[in-house]
C-alpha positions in Angstrom: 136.2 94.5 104.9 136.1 94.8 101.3 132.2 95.3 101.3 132.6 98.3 103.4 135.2 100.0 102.0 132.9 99.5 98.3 130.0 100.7 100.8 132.0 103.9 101.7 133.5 104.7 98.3 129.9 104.3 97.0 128.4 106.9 99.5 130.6 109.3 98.8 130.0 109.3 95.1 126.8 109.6 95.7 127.2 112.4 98.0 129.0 114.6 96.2 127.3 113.5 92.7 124.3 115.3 94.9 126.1 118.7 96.3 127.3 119.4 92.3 123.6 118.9 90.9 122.5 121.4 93.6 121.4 124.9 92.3 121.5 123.8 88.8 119.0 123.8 85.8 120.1 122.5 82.5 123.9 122.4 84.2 123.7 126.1 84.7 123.9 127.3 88.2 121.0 129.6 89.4 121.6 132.7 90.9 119.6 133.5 93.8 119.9 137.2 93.7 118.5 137.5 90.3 115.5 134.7 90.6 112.1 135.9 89.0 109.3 135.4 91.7 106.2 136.4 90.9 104.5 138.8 93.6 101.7 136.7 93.5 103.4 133.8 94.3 102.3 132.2 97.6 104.8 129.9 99.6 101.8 128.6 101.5 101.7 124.9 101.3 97.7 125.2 103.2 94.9 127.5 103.1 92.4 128.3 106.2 88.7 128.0 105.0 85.4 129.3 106.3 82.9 126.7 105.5 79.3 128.5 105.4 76.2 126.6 104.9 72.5 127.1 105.4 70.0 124.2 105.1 66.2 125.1 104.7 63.4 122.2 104.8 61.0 121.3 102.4 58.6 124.1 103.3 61.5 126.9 103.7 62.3 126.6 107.2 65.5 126.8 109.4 66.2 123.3 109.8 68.6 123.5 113.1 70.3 120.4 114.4 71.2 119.4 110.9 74.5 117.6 110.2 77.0 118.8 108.0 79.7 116.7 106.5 81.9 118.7 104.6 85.3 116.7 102.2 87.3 116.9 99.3 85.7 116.9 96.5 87.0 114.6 94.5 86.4 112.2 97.5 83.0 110.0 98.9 81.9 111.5 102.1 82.6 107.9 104.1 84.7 107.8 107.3 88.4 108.5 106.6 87.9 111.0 103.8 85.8 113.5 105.9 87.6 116.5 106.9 85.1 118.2 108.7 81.6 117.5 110.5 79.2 119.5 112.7 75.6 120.9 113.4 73.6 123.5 111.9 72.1 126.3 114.9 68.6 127.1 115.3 68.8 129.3 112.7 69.6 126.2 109.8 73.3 127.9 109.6 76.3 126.5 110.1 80.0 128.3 110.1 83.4 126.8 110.8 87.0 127.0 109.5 89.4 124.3 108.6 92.9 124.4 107.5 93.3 122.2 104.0 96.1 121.8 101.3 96.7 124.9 99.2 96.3 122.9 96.3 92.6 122.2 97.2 89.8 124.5 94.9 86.4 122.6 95.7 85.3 121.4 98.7 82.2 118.4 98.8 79.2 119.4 101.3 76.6 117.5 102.4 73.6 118.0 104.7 72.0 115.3 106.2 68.2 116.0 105.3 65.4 114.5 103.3 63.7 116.5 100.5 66.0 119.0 99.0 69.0 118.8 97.1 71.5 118.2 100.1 74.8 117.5 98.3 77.3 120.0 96.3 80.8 120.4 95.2 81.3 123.7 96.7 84.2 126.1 95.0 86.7 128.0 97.9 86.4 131.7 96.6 88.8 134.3 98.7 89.1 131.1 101.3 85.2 131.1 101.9 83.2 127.5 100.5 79.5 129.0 101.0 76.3 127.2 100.0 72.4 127.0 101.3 70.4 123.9 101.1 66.8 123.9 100.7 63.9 124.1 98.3 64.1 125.2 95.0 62.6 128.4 94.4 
């Protein structure tokens, strides 16, 4: 019985400890009415992404039927971290959009073909990571 009463008597400390810290910086309360947010300021916690990519062969040519493997770039393209995987069109493109963390700024891309340079860390400008694979010209 004693246990629980302590129990109680502790939660409620701690509750109400919690409710005065509320709103405060420094001890001074904040008021909401007069709170500096820039117009900038996005409250988006995620960010939909176009992922573009066009992969060329060795000789210049639409490679279609391509795999793409696209993933953070701070992360190894291996099952688990892959965020996104699909085919390029007859053409050598390929176009899809995925929803990531705001917080994200580069995006890894691989395509799977032998030859060219077929890897890059790939920066999202105005939510668009574009990139083209193929010889060097």
């Amino acid at each position: 019985m004693r246990r629980t009463i302590l129990m109680g008597v502790s939660t409620v400390l701690l509750a109400l400890w919690a409710v005065a810290g509320l709103g405060c910086t420094q001890g001074q309360p904040v008021d909401i009415q007069t709170l500096n947010v820039p117009s900038d300021f996005s409250y988006s916690t995620t960010q939909d992404v176009t992922v573009k990519v066009t992969v060329l062969d060795v000789d210049g040519n639409a490679s279609g039927g391509t795999q793409v493997t696209v993933g953070n770039s701070t992360d190894e393209l291996v099952p688990g971290n892959v965020l996104l995987r699909g085919i390029t069109d007859s053409q050598g493109k390929f176009e899809q959009t995925l929803r990531v963390p705001a917080r994200v700024t580069d995006l890894r891309i691989q395509a799977s073909i032998m030859g060219v340079s077929n890897r890059e860390d790939v920066p999202i400008v105005n939510n668009e990571a574009s990139v083209g694979f193929g010889p060097q010209s």
